[in-house]
N, C-alpha and C positions, 0 to 999 in steps of 0.2 A: 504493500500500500504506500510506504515511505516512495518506494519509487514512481508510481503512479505519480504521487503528490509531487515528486522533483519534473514529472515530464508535462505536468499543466503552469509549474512555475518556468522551467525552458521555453513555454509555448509563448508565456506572457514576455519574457525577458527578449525573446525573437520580434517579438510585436514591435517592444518597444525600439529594439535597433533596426524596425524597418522604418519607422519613423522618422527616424535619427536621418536614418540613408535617404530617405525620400523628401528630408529640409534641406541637405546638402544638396542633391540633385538639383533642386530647386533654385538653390541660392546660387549656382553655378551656371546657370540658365543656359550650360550644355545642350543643342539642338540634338534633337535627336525625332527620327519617326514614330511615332506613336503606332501600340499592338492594339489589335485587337479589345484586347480589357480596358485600354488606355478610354477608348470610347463608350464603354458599357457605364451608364449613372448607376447609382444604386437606386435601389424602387424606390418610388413615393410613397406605397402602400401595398402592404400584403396581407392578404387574408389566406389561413392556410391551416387542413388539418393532417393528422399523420397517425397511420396505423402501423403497427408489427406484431407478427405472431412467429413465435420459435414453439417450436413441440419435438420430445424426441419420442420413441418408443420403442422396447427392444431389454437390450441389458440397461436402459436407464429412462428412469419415465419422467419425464420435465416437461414444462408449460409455462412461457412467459408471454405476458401480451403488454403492448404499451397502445398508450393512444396520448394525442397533444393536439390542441388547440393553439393559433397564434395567430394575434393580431399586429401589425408594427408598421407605424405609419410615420413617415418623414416629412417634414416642413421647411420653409425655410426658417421657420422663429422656433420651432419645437420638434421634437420626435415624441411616439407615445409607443411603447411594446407590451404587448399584456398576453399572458402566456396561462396555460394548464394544462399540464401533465400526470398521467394516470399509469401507473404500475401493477401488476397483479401476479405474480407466477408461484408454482409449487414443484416439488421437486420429490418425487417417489410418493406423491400424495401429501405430501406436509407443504404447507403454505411456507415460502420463502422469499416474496417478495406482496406487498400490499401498502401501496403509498400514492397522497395525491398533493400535489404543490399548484399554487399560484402565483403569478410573478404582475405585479406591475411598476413599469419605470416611465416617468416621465422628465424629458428634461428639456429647459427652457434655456434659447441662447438671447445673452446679455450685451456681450460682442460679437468677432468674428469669427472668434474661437472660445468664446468664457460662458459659460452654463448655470445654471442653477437646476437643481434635480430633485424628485420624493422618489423614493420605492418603497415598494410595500410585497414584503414577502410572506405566504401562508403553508403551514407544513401538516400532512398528517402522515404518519408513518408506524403502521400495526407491529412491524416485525425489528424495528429499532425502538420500540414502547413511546412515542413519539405522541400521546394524544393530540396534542396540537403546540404549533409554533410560530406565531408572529412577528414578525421582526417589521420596525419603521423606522423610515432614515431620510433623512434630508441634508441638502448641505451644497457647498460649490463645486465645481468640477471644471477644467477644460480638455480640448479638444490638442491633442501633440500632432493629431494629425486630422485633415478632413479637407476633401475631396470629394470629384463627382466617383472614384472607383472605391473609398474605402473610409473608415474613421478609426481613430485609437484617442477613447478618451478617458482622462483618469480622473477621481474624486474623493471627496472626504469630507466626514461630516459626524454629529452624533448617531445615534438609532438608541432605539427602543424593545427590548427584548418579552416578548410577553411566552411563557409555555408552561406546558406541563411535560414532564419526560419522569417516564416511572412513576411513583408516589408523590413527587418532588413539583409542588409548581413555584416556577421561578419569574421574579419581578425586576430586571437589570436596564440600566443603563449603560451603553458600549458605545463606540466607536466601530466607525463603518467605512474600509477601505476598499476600493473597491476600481477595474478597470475594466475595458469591454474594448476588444479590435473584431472589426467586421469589414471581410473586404471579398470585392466582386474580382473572382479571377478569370472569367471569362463571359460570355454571352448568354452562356447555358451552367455557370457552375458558380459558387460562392464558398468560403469560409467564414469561423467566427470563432472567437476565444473568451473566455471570460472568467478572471477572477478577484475573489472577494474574501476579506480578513475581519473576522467582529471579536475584538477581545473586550469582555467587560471592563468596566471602568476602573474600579475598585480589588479587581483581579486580572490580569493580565495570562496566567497559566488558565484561564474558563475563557476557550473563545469557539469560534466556528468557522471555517476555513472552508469556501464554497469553491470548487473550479468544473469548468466547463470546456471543450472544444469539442468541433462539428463542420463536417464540409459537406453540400447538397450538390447536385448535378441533376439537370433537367433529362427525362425521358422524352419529352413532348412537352407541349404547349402548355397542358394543364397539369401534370404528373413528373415528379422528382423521385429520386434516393437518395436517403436522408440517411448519415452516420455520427452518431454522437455518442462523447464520451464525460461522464462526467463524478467528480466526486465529493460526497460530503464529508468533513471532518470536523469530529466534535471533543473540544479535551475532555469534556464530562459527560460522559454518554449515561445511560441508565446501567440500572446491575445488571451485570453479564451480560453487558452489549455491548459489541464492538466500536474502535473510534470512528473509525475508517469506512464509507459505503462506497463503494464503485459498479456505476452501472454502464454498458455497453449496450446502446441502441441502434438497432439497424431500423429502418424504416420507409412503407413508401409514403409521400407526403402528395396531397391535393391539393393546388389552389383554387380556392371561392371567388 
């Protein structure tokens, strides 16, 4: 898991020196022809849902289904993404996966790259004892990079920790780091990375450590293959439950 967790921090750290690479490029005002990607905007608006079903059967009897919802619209004063993901799987007949999150982030530009941002995250999760978990956060953020082919922006701010996990309902004020790069690497294909650090206030070893990456590629017009990888890390998880959740999603995705 420690290494999972180093290859979603690689992914972030890659983000940021393409960044880097793409303000020099810039500042060098190097002619050069523009590819393909060069010309693709990113959407103004997507509407979009996604199914997967894995099943084995034989020497090993398994069943996982996911489903997500996602909405994510782009502005020129705002962007809005608002997301819901559903987990379910068992494995020889014992339930091993049963979990549903919501995500909503909005964020407001101030300048030409400076933001202002709320999210609001909601968690339920059966098989981490997870009864529920809401996290709110607001605060400033800018943009290191943003363009019509990609964006890498970072932020920081307090949040609001509300949950129950195990017997234990917890009431915390944290802090909320957090980054997102999203970038169109061709006509028919995109990626996106994203991660997040909330160590409470008054404790710094109690935190939660979110990472995400995923790259889609179009089948057609209306139909994609969607692969994502993502993981939760909790320093205080419930009794007898692990720190670490890693899940691997295959998926095909619809646009609405």
């Amino acid at each position: 898991m420690k290494k999972m967790m180093m290859l979603m921090m690689l992914a972030g750290a890659v983000s940021v020196a393409q960044a880097q690479d793409d303000a020099r490029a810039s500042a060098s005002k190097v002619a050069a022809a523009p590819t393909a990607a060069d010309l693709v905007p990113v959407k103004a608006k997507e509407n979009s849902i996604a199914l997967g079903v894995t099943m084995t059967d034989g020497n090993s009897d398994t069943l996982l289904t996911t489903a997500s919802a996602l909405h994510d619209r782009k502005r020129e004063e705002y962007t809005l993404r608002l997301g819901l993901d559903f987990a379910y799987g068992k494995n020889d007949g014992e339930e091993n996966n049963n979990n549903v999150k919501g995500v909503a982030d909005y964020r407001y530009l101030v300048s030409e790259r400076a933001y202002v941002f709320a999210n609001l995250t909601a968690l339920h999760d059966e098989i981490a004892d997870i009864n529920y978990r809401a996290v709110l956060s607001t605060g400033p953020g800018y943009y290191l990079m943003k363009n019509d082919r990609a964006t890498l922006g970072v932020e920081a701010g307090p949040a609001y920790i509300r949950e129950e996990v195990g017997d234990d309902e917890n009431d915390d004020l944290a802090l909320r780091f957090g980054e997102r790069y999203d970038r169109q690497l061709s006509p028919t294909a995109k990626c996106w990375q994203a991660l997040e650090y909330l160590p409470v206030v008054d404790d710094f070893d109690d935190y939660l450590l979110n990472a995400e990456i995923g790259v889609e590629a179009a089948i057609n017009s209306a139909a994609s293959l969607r692969l994502v990888v993502k993981n939760a890390y909790d320093s205080t998880p419930a009794v007898d439950r692990e720190k670490s959740d890693t899940t691997v999603i295959g998926a095909l995705a619809y646009q609405l």
